[in-house]
VOGU-3710 file (C-alpha; in Angstrom, 3 decimals, decimal comma):
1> xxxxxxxxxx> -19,839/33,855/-22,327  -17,132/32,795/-24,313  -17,597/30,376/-27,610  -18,738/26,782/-27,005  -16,207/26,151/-29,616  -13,300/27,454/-26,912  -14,249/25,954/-24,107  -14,558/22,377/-25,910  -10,856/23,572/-26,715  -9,624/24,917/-23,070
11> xxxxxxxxxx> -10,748/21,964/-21,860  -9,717/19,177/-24,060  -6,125/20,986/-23,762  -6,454/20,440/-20,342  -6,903/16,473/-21,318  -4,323/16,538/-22,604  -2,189/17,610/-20,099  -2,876/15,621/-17,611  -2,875/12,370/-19,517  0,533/13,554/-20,979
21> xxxxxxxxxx> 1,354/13,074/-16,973  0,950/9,267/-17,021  3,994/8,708/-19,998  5,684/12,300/-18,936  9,226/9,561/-17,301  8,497/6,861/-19,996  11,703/7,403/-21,794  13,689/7,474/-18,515  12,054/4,588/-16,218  14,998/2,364/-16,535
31> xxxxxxxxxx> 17,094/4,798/-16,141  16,005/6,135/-12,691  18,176/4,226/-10,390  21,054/5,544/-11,941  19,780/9,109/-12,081  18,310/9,396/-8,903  20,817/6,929/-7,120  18,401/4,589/-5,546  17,145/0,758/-5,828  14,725/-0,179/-8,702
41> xxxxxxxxxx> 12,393/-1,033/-6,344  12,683/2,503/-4,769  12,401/4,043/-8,809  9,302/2,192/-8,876  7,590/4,890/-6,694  8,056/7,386/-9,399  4,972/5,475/-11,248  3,363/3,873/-8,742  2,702/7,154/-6,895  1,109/9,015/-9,787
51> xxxxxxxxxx> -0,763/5,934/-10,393  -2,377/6,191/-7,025  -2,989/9,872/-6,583  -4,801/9,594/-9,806  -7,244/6,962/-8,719  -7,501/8,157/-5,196  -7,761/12,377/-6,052  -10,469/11,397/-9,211  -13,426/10,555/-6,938  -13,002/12,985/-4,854
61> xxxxxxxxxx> -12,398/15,827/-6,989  -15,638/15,064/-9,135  -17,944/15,178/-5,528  -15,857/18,616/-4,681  -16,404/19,881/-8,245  -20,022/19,549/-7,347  -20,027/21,113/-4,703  -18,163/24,155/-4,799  -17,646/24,906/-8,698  -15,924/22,613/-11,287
71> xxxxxxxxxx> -14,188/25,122/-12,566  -12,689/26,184/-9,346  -11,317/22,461/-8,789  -9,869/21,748/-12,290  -7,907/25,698/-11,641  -7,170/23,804/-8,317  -5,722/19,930/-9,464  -3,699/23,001/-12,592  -2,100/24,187/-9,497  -1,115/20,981/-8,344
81> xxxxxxxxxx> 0,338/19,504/-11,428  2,224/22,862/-11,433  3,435/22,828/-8,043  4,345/18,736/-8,506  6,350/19,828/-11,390  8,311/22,210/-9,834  8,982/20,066/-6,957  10,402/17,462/-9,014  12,264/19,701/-11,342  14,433/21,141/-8,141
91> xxxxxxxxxx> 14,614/18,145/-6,370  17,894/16,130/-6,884  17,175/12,633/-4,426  14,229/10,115/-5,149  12,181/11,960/-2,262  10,902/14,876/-4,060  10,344/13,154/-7,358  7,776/10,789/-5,580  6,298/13,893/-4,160  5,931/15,491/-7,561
101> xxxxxxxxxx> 5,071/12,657/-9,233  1,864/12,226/-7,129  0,578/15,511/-7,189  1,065/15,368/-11,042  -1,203/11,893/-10,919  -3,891/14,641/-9,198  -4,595/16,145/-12,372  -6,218/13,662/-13,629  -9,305/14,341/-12,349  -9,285/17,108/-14,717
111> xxxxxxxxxx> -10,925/14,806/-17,819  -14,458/13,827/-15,475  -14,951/16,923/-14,400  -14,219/18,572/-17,773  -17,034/16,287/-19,220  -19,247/17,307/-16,238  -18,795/21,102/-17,158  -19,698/20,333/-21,177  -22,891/18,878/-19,907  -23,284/21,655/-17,955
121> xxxxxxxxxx> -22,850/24,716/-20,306  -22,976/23,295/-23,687  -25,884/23,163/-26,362  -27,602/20,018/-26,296  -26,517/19,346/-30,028  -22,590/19,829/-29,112  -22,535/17,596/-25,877  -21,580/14,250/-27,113  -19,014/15,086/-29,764  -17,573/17,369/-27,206
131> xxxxxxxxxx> -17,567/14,458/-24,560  -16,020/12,173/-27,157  -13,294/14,434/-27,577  -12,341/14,653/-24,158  -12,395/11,195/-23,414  -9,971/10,993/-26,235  -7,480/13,239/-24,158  -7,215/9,794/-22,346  -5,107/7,879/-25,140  -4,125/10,800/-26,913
141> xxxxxxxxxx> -1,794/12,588/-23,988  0,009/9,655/-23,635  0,418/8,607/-27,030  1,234/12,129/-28,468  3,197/13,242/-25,876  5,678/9,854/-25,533  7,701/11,199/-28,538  7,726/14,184/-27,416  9,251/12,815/-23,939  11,455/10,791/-25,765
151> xxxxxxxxxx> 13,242/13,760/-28,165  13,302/15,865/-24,789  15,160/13,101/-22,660  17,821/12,426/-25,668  18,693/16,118/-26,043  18,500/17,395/-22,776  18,908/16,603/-18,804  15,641/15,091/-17,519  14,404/17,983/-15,158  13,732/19,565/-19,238
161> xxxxxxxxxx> 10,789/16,912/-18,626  9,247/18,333/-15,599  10,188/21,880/-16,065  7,961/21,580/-19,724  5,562/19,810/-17,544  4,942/23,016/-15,254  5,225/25,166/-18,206  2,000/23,143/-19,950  0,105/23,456/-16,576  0,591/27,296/-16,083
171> xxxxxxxxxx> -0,328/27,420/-19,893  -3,494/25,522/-19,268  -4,338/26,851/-16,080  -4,562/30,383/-17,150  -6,158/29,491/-20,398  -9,546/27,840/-18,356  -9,246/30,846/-15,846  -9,768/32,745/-19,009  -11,887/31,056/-21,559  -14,196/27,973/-19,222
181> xxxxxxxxxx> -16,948/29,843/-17,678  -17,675/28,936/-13,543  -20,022/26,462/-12,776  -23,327/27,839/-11,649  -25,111/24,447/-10,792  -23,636/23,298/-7,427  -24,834/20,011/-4,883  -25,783/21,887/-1,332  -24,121/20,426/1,865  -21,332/19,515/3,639
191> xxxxxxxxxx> -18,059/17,520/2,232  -17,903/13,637/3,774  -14,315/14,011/5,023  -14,427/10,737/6,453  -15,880/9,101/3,440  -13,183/10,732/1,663  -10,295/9,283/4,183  -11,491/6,006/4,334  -11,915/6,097/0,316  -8,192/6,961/-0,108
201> xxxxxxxxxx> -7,008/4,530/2,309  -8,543/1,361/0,547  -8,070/2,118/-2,200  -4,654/2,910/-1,541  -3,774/-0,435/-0,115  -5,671/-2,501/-3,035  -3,654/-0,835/-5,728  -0,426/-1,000/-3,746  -0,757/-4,779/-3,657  -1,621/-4,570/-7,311
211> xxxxxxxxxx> 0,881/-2,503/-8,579  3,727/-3,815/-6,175  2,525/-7,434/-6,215  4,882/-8,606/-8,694  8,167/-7,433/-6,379  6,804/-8,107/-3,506  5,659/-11,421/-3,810  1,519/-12,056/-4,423  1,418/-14,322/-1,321  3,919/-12,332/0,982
221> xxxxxxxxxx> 2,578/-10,794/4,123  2,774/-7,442/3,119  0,767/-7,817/-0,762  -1,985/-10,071/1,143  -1,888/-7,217/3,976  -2,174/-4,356/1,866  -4,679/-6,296/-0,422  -6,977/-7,500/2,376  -6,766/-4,644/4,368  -8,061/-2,656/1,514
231> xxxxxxxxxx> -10,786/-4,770/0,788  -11,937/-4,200/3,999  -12,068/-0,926/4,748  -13,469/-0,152/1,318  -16,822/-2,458/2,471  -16,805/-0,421/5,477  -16,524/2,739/4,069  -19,467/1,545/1,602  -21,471/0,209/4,750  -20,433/4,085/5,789
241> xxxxxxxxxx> -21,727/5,688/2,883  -24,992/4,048/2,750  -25,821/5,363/5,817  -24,720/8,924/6,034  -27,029/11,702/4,558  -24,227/13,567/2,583  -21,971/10,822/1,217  -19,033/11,507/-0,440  -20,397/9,008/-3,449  -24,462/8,228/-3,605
251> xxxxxxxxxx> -23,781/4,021/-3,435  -27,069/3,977/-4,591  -26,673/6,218/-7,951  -23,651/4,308/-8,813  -25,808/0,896/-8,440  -27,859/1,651/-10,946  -27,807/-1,197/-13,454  -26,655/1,428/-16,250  -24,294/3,115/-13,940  -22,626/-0,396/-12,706
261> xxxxxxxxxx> -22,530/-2,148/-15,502  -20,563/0,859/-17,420  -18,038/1,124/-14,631  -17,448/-2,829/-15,195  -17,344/-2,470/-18,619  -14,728/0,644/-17,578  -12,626/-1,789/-15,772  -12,199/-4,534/-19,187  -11,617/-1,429/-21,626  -9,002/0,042/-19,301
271> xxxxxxxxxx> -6,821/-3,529/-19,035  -7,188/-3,744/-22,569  -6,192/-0,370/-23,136  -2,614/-0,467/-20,548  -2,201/-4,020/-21,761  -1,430/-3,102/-25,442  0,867/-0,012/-23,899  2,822/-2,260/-22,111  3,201/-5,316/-24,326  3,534/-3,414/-28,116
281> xxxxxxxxxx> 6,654/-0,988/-26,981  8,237/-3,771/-25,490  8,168/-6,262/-28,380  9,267/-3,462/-30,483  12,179/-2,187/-28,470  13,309/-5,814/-27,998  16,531/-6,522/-29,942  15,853/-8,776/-33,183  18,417/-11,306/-31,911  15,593/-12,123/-29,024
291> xxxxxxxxxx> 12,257/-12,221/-31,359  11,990/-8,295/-31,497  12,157/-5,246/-33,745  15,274/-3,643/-32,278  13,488/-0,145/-32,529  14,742/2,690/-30,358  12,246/4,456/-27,835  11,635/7,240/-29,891  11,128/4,929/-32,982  8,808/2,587/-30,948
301> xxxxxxxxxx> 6,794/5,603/-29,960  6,023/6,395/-33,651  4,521/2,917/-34,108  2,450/3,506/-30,517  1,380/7,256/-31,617  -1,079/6,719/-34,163  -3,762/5,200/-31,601  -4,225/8,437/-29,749  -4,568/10,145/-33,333  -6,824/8,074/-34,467
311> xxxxxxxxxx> -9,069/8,637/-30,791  -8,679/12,447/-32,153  -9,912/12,091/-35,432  -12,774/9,636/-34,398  -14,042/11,672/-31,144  -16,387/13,863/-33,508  -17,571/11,099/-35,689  -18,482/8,935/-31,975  -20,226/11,982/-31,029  -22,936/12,259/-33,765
321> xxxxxxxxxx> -22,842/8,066/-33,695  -24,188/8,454/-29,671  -26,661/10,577/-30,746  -28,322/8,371/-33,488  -27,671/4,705/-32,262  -26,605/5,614/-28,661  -23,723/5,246/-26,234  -24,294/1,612/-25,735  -23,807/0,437/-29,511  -20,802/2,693/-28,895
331> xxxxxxxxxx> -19,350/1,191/-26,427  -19,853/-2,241/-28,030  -18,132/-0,978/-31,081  -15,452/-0,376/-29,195  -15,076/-3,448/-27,665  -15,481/-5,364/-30,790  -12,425/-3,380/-32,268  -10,123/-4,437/-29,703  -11,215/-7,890/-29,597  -10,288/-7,659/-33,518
341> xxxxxxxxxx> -7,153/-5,826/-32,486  -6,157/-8,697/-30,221  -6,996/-11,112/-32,056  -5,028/-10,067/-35,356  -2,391/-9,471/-33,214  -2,313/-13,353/-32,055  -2,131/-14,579/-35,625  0,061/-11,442/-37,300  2,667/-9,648/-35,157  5,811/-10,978/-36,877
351> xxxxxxxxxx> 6,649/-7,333/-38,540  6,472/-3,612/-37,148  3,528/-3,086/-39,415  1,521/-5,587/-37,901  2,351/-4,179/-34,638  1,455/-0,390/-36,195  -2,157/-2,528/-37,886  -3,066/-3,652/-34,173  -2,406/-0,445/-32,383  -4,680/1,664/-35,079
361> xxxxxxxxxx> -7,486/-0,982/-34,112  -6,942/-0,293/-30,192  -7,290/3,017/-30,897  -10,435/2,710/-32,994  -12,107/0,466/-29,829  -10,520/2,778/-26,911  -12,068/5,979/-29,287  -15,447/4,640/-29,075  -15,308/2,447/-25,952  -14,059/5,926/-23,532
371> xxxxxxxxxx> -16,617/8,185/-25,824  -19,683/5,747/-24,994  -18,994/5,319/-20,935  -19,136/8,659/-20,039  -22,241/9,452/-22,196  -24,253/6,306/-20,554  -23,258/7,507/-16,878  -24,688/10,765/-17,726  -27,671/9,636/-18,963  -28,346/8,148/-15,963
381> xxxxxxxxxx> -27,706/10,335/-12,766  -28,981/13,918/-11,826  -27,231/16,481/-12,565  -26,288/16,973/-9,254  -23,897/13,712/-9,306  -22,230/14,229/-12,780  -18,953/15,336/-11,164  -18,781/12,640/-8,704  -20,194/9,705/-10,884  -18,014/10,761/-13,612
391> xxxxxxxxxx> -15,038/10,569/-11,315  -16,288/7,256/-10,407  -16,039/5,825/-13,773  -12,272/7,373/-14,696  -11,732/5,638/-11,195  -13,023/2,279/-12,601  -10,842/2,778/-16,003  -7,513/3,445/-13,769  -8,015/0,367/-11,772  -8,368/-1,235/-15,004
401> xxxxxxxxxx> -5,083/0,096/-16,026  -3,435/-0,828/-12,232  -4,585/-4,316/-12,944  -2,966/-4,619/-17,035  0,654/-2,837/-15,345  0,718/-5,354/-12,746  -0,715/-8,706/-14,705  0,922/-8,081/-18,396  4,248/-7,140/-16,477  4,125/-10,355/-14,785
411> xxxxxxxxxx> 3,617/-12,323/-17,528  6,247/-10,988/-19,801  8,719/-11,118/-16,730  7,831/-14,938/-15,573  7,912/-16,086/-19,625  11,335/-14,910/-19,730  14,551/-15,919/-21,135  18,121/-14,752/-20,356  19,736/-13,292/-23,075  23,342/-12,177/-22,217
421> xxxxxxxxxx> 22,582/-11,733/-18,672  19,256/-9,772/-19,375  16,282/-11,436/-18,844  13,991/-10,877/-22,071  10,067/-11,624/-22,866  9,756/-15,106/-24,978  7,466/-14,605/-27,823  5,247/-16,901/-26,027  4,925/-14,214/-23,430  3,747/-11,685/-26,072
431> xxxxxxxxxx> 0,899/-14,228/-27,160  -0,262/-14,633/-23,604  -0,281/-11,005/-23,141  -2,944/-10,927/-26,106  -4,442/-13,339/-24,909  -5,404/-11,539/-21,717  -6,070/-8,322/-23,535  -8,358/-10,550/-26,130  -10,298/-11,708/-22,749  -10,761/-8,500/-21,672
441> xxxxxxxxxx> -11,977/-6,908/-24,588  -14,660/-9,722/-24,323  -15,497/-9,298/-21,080  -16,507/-5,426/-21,631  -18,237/-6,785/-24,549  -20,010/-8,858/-23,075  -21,049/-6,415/-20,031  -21,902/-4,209/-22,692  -24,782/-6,183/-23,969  -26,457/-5,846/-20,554
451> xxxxxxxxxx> -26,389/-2,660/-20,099  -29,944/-1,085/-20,116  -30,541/1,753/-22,582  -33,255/4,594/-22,373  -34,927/5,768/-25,444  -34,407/9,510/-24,318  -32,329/10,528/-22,133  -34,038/13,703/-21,145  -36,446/11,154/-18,690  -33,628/10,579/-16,494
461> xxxxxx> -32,510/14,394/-16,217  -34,875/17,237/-17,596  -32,323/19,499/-16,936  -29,913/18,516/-19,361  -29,112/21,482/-21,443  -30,823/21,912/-24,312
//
């Protein structure tokens, strides 16, 4: 078998990459109606769709990693981004980008069930700091590879972007055929198609009314539709998957008070994380004439980079941390450092370096806050559900994430001012954007505190390796 040391690489590569995915058209989002000829409300697609394949592929990807070979479905969602990349690279109308665009969003199940296979093959004393790096990936891709986007987008056409996109996933893909060993411990059964269809479709109308509330209206007939709708068929398909004997998701695994409590906590950390992504580039990029730091985007990115570096550089620290005070203190670490972050930035965010100050304080929470929730799901399910309950949780963050895009933008766009017939965040706007990300930093705190925390977590899974 190949090094631990590799496959902790492959697979953190693979992080990487698909996390790159989510800031891959960053530089050119306000630029897509002109380069794709089409409405801004059509250009929205090109994020909202990635956003949704990632929450709705996740799930499901962990319970088919389970049951037919991790490895086999990260090669799979490699192929995917690939293919997504490709399609969007040739295609010159709106049409195909969406396409891409979505099946680049699938990859993203890539990070749960990478952490699923280091649980499965790796030494007992290399688990957690290997876990902690790849939940890093999650705020490193994006970080790291927004410059990147940016230098590519002001030197070259903008297929470059999705042409070095396909490039990274061939890369990757052949590098975990090669190094990341298969999975030998599989779940026995038959896939839950229908849990799987009726999973997709509510969740698919709850984030649409999420993401898409703020053009189309919160109280119009088709965000209340949408939302509602949702709602409902997700308690049916729950009433569904109580009462099947192969469920696509074991209900009664993920209400475990460990289990539910960190997928709470999952939702807070993720709206504090996207809330900080979408309010700090914004100030910065504002022109100084309107309160902001007249930064370019490739300037502003510089500021927003060090986060995901510092995630990097704390991921092996958080993994010997777990192991002596646990993944709960972790996780309340992490929250504490973004209430800090928040809170600083309330009181101090007059100069870029206050602005650089806060972000290397979200990424000292986000470090420990992602390294601690996947370590406390695993320490309590079977083996058997890692892929699925792990898939579960990066579910939980991405919703927390849908919520921030939706709620932050609608702040900074209804505290707005008109500024030579642009309308332009007040700083007021900025400090109720904190605010919010302040309140949700406390909220995962304070789920944090509740969450139950065994002395060793070999009683909940003997078969953890060792």
């Amino acid at each position: 078998m190949p090094r631990q040391g590799a496959i902790v690489a492959v697979l953190a590569i693979a992080g990487l990459a698909s996390s790159f995915m989510f800031t891959l058209v960053v530089p050119i989002q306000s630029k897509l109606p002109e380069l794709l000829n089409a409405s801004r409300e059509d250009t929205a697609w090109v994020v909202t769709a990635t956003l949704l394949a990632a929450a709705v592929f996740t799930p499901i990807a962990g319970r088919l990693g389970d049951m037919y070979g991790k490895r086999r479905i990260v090669l799979v969602l490699l192929g995917l981004l690939i293919v997504g990349s490709v399609i969007a690279a040739l295609s010159p109308g709106i049409g195909g980008v969406i396409v891409g665009r979505a099946l680049q969003g699938a990859v993203t199940g890539v990070v749960p069930l990478g952490i699923s296979i280091m649980r499965d093959v790796l030494h007992e004393d290399r688990v957690d700091a290997a876990i902690a790096l790849m939940s890093a990936t999650l705020g490193v891709g994006g970080a790291v590879g927004m410059p990147v986007s940016a230098i590519i987008t002001e030197t070259s056409d903008w297929h470059v972007l999705f042409w070095m996109a396909a490039g990274l996933g061939a890369v990757v893909f052949v590098l975990v055929a090669l190094i990341v060993p298969p999975s030998v411990l599989r779940t026995a059964g038959r896939f839950d198609f229908a849990g799987a269809a009726g999973l997709a479709v509510g969740l698919t109308g709850v984030l649409l009314a999420v993401s898409r509330g703020n053009e189309w209206g919160w109280t119009s007939p088709a965000t209340l539709a949408l939302g509602l709708g949702g709602l409902a068929v997700l308690l049916l398909w729950g009433w569904f998957e109580l009462r099947i004997r192969e469920p696509l998701l074991d209900l009664r695994v993920a209400a475990r008070p460990a289990v539910l409590l960190t997928n709470l906590a999952s939702v807070a950390m993720g709206f504090s994380l996207f809330g900080s992504n979408v309010s700090y580039p914004q100030m910065l990029e504002l022109p100084a004439s309107v309160g902001g730091f007249g930064l370019t985007l490739f300037q502003a990115s510089l500021i927003v980079m060090p986060a995901g570096l510092v995630m990097m550089v704390l991921s092996p620290f958080s993994g010997r941390l777990a192991r002596t005070i646990g993944p709960r203190v972790l996780l309340i670490m992490g929250a504490s450092a973004l209430i800090v972050a928040y809170a600083y930035s309330l009181v101090w965010a007059s100069e870029v370096w206050h602005i650089l100050v806060a972000n290397l304080l979200i990424g000292v929470g986000i470090g420990f806050g992602y390294a601690g929730m996947p370590m406390l799901i695993m320490r309590s399910v079977p083996q058997s559900e890692t892929g699925a309950s792990n898939g579960l949780n990066a579910l939980f963050r991405s919703l927390g994430t849908s919520i921030a895009a939706a709620v932050v933008g609608a702040v900074l766009a209804g505290l707005s001012t008109v500024q030579n017939g642009v309308a332009v965040p007040t700083p007021a706007a900025f400090q109720v954007s904190f605010a919010l990300g302040l309140g949700a930093a406390v909220v995962a705190l304070g789920v944090a505190l509740f969450i139950p925390q065994r002395r060793d977590p070999h009683e909940a899974h003997p078969s953890l390796p060792r």
